[in-house]
C-alpha positions as CSV (number, residue, x, y, z in Angstrom):
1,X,0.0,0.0,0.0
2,X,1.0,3.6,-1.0
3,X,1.3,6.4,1.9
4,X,-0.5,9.1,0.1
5,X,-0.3,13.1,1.2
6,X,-2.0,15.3,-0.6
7,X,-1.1,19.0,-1.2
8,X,-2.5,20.2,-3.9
9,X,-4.8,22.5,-2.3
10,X,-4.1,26.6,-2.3
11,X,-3.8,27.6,1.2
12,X,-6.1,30.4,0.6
13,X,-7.6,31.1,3.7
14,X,-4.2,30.3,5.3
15,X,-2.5,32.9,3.3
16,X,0.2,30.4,2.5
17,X,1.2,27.4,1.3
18,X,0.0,24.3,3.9
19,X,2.6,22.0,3.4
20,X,5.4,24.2,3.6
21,X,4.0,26.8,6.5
22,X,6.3,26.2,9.5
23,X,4.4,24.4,12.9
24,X,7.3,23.9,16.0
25,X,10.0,24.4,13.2
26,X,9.1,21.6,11.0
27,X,6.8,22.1,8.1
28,X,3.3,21.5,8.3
29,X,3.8,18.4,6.0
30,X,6.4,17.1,8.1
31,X,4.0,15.5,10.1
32,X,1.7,13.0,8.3
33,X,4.8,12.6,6.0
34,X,6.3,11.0,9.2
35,X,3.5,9.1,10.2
36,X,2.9,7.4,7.0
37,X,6.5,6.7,6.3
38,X,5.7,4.7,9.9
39,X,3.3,2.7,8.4
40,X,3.7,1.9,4.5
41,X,7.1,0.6,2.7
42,X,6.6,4.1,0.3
43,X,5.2,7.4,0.5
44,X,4.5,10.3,-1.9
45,X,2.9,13.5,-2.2
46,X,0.2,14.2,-5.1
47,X,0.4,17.8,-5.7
48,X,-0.5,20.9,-8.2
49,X,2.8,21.5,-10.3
50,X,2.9,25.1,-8.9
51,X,1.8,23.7,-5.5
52,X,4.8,24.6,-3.0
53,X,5.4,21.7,-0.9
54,X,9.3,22.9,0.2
55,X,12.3,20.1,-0.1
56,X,11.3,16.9,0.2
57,X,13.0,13.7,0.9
58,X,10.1,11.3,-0.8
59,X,8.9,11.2,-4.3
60,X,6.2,14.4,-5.3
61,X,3.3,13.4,-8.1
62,X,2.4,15.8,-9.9
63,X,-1.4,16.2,-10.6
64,X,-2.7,18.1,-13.5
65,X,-4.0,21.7,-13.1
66,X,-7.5,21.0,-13.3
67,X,-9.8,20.7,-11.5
68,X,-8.9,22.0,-8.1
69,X,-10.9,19.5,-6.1
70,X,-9.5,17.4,-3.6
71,X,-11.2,14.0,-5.8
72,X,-9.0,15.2,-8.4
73,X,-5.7,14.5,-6.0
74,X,-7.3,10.9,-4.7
75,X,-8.3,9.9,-8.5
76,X,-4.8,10.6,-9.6
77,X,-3.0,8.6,-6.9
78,X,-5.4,5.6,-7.7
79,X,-4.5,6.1,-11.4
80,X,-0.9,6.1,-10.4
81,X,-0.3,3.6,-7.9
82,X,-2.7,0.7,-9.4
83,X,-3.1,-0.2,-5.7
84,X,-4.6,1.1,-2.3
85,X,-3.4,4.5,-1.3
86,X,-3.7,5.3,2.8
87,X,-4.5,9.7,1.8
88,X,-3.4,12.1,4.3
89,X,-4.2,15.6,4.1
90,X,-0.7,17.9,4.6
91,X,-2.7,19.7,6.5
92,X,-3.3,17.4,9.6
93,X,-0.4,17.7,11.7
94,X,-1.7,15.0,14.6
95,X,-2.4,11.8,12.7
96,X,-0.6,8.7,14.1
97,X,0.6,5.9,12.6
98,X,-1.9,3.4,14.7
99,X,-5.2,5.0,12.9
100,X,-3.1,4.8,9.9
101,X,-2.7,1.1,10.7
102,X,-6.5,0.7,11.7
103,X,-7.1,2.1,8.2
104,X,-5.2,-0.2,6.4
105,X,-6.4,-3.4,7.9
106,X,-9.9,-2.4,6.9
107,X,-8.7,-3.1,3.1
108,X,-10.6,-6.0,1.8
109,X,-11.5,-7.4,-1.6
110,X,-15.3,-6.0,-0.6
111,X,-14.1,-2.8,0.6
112,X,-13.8,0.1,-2.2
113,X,-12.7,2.7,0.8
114,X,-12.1,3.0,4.9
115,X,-12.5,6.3,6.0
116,X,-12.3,8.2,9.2
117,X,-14.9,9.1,11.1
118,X,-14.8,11.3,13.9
119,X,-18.1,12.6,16.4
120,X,-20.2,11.2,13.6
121,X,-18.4,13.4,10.5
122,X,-16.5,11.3,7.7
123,X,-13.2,12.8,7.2
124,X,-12.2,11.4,3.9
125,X,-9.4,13.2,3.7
126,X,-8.1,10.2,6.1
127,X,-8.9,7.2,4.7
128,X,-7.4,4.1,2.5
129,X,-9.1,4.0,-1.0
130,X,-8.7,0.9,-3.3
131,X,-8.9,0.7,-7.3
132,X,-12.4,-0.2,-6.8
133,X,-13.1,3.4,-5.4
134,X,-11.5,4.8,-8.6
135,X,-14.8,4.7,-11.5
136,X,-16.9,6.3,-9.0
137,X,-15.2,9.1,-7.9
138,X,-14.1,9.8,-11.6
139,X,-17.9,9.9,-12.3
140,X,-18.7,12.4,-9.5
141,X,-20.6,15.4,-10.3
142,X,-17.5,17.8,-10.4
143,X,-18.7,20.2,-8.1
144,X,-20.1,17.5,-5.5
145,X,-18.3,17.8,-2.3
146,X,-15.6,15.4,-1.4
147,X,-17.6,13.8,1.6
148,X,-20.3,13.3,-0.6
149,X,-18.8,11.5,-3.0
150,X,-16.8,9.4,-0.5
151,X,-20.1,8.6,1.1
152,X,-21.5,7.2,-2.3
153,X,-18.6,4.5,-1.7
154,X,-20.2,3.1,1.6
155,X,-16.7,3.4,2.9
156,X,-16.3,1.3,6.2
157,X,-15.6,3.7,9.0
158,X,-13.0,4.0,11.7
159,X,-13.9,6.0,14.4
160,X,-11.3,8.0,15.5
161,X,-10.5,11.2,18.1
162,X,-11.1,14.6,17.1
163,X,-7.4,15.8,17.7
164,X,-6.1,13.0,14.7
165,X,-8.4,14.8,12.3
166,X,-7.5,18.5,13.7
167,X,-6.5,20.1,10.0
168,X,-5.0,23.4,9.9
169,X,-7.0,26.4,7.3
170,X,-6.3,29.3,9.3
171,X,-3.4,31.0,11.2
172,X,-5.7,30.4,14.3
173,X,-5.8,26.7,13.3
174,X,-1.9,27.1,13.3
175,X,-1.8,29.0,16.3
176,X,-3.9,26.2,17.7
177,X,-1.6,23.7,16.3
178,X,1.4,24.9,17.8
179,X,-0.4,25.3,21.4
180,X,-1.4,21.6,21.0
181,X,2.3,20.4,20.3
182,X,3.9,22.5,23.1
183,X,1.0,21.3,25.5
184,X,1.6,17.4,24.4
């Protein structure tokens, strides 16, 4: 199975690039690149070609332009791998690699997707997606919302703390980030 991070989104409402923003001195990517290196032989990141992601020490996909939808970066790594991808957001500095694990024994011949689930929300930016999940999600409306489309899979679900699925949009959700690491 193929660690997954993707990064292709724009940071808007951050101001900045996600992946390469600095948390605790280590960019924000740092993180789930870390925990997924812990839990699958290889790991890449699917990103825009513009997308800044800062140095990395795995191997970066690059997704085409269009559209800017995070299906987009989920359908490409299914395209590329030709296997099950465990997806990470880079933008969720507290995911460990036991849910990662408890993902990726959910992966069955029956199983097109295992996704997170936390206080009753899926969170399918955490989640292990096989080539069975691939037609579908090519055949989403393009405007649908990601959950929605995830949804349409019947993933199984792994219930999972808030804190793993804590993501980071804003500079208060970095500011909040930071707090979290220095408080333990």
């Amino acid at each position: 199975m193929i660690g997954v991070v993707l990064a292709g989104g724009l940071g808007t409402r951050l101001g900045a690039a996600k992946a390469a923003v600095e948390l605790a001195g280590r960019p924000l990517i740092a993180y789930p690149l870390a925990a997924l290196a812990a839990s699958c032989e290889r790991v890449v990141v699917v990103a825009k070609v513009s997308s800044d992601v800062g140095p990395l020490d795995v191997e970066r996909w690059d997704e085409p332009d269009e559209p800017r939808h995070p299906v987009a970066g989920v359908t490409y790594a299914l395209e590329r791998a030709g296997e099950p991808i465990l997806v990470c957001g880079a933008d969720m500095p507290f995911v460990t690699d036991e849910v990662l694990r408890e993902l990726a024994a959910q992966v069955r011949p029956d199983v097109a997707a295992a996704v997170a689930v936390s206080e009753g929300r899926l969170e399918p930016l955490l989640g292990v997606y096989a080539p069975s999940a691939l037609a579908p999600l090519r055949a989403a409306p393009a405007d649908q919302p990601l959950r929605r489309s995830v949804e349409a899979l019947r993933p199984a679900q792994v219930d999972v703390p808030r804190a793993v699925v804590f993501n980071v949009n804003t500079r208060e959700d970095l500011e909040e980030a930071a707090r979290r690491l220095r408080s333990g």
